[in-house]
C-alpha positions as CSV (number, residue, x, y, z in Angstrom):
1,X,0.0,0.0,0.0
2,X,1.4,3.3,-1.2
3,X,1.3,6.0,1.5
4,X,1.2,9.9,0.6
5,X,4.6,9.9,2.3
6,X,6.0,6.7,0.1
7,X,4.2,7.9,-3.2
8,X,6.1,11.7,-2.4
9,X,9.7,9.7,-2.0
10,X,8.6,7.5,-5.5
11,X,8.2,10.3,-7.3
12,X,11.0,12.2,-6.1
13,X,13.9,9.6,-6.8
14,X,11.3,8.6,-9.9
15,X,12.5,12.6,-10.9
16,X,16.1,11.8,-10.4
17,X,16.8,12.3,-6.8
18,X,20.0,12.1,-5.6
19,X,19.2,13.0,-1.6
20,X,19.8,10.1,0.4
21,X,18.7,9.4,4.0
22,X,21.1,9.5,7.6
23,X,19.5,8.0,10.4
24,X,21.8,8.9,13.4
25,X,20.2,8.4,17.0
26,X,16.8,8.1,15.8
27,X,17.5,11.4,13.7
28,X,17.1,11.9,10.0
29,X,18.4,14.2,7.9
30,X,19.4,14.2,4.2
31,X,22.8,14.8,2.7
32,X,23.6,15.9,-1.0
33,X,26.7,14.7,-2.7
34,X,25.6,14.9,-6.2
35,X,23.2,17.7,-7.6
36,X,19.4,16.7,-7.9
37,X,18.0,17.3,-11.8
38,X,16.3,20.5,-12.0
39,X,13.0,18.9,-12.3
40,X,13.7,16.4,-8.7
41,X,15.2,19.6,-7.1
42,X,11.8,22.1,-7.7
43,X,9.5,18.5,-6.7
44,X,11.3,18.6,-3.7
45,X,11.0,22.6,-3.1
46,X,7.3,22.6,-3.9
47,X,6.4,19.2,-2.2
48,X,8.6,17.9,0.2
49,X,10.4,21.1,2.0
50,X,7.1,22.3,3.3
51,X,5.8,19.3,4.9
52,X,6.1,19.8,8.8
53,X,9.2,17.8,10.6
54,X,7.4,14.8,11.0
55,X,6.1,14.3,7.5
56,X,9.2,15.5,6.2
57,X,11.5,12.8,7.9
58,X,8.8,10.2,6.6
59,X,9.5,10.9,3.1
60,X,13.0,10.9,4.3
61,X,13.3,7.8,5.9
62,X,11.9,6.3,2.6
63,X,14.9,7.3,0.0
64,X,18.0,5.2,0.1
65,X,20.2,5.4,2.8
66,X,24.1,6.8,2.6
67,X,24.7,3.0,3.5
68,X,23.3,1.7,0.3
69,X,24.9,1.1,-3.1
């Protein structure tokens, strides 16, 4: 079952994402080591940015992790 949160993340990385997740002490933030494509970068500015911090970190905690391939 796709959630609003998991559907956000799909079509993010579906955009060509390149945020990935850090879970640290049961905190998540994103880091940015390669540039998003413009189209992934204004989906995330108009969609994802403005979600409060709880919603945000659920659409974070859905994109690949700085642990994975």
């Amino acid at each position: 079952m796709d959630t609003p949160t998991k559907k956000l993340a799909d079509q993010y990385l579906r955009l060509g994402g390149k945020r990935r997740a850090k879970v640290d002490d049961n905190i998540v933030s994103v880091r940015e080591w390669e540039d998003d494509t413009p189209e992934a970068e204004a989906f995330w500015q108009e969609h994802i940015e403005p979600l409060d911090d709880k919603k945000r970190a659920e659409v974070e905690l859905l994109l690949p992790t700085i642990n994975s391939p």
